[in-house]
C-alpha positions as CSV (number, residue, x, y, z in Angstrom):
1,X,-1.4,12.9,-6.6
2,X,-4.7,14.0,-8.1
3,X,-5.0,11.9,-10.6
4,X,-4.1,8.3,-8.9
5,X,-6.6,6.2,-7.7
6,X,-6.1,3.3,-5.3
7,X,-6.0,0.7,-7.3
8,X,-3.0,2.5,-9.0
9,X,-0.7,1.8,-6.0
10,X,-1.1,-2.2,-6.6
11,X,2.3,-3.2,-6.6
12,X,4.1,-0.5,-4.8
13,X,4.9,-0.5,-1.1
14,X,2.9,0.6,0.8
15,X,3.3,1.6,5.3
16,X,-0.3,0.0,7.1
17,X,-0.7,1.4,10.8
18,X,-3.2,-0.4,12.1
19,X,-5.0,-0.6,15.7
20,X,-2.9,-1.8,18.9
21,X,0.5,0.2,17.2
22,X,1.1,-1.8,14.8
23,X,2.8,-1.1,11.5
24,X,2.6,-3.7,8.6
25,X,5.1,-2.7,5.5
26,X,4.0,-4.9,2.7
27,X,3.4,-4.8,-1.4
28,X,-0.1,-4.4,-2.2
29,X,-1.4,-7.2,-4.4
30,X,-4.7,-6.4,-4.4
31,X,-8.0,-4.4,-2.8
32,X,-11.8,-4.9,-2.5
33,X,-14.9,-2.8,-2.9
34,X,-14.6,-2.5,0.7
35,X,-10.6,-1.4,1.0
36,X,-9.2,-4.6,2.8
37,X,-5.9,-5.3,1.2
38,X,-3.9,-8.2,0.4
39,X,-0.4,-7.3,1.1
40,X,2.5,-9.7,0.0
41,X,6.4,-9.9,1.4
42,X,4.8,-8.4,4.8
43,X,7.0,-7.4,7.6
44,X,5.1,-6.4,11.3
45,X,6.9,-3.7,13.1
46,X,5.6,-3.4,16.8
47,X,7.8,-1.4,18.9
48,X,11.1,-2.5,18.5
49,X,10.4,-5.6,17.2
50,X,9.9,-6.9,13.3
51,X,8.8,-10.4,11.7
52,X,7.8,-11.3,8.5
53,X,4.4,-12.7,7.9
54,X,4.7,-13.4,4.0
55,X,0.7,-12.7,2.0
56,X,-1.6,-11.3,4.7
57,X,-5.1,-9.6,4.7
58,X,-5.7,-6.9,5.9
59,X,-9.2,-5.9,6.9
60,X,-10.5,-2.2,6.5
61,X,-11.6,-1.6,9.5
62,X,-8.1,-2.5,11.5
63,X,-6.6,0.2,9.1
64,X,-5.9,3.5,11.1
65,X,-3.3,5.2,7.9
66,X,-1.9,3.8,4.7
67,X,1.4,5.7,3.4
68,X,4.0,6.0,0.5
69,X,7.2,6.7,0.3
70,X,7.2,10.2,-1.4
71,X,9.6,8.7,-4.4
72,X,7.6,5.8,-4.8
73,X,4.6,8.1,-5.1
74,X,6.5,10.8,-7.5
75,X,7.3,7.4,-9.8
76,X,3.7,6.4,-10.1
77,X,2.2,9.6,-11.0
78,X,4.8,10.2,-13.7
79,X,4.2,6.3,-14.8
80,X,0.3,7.6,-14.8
81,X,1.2,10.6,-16.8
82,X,2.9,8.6,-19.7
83,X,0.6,6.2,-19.9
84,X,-2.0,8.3,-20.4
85,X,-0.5,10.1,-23.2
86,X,0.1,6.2,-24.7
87,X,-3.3,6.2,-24.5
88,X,-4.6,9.2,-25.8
């Protein structure tokens, strides 16, 4: 995981807590220099409730923990690997 930056993870899926126990599961379109996200195909988990929201933006300072799936994170670095050997 050392050698991905954020901006590699555009694209993946990504797990947002945020504040008031919140959980937004969404694709990350894009970032900012200032880490709010624009997440597409959004579902809001609260409790034991879940709705989709569609594109939403997600401001930094709302943003208690961003995850990956530990697959999903295995899958970019090799993609990172190989294309750094493409480029080489």
């Amino acid at each position: 995981m050392q050698n991905l930056k954020f901006p590699d993870y555009i694209g993946s899926r990504i797990y947002v807590t945020v504040t008031h126990a919140r959980m937004l599961v969404g694709t990350l379109v894009a970032t900012d220099s200032e880490l709010n996200l624009l997440l597409d195909d959004v579902e809001e988990i609260t409790g034991d409730s879940c709705r989709k929201l569609g594109l939403i933006s997600v401001p930094q300072a709302t943003i208690q923990s961003i995850k990956v799936e530990t697959a999903q994170l295995e899958n970019l670095e090799k993609s990172k690997q190989l294309w750094s050997h493409e480029i080489v």
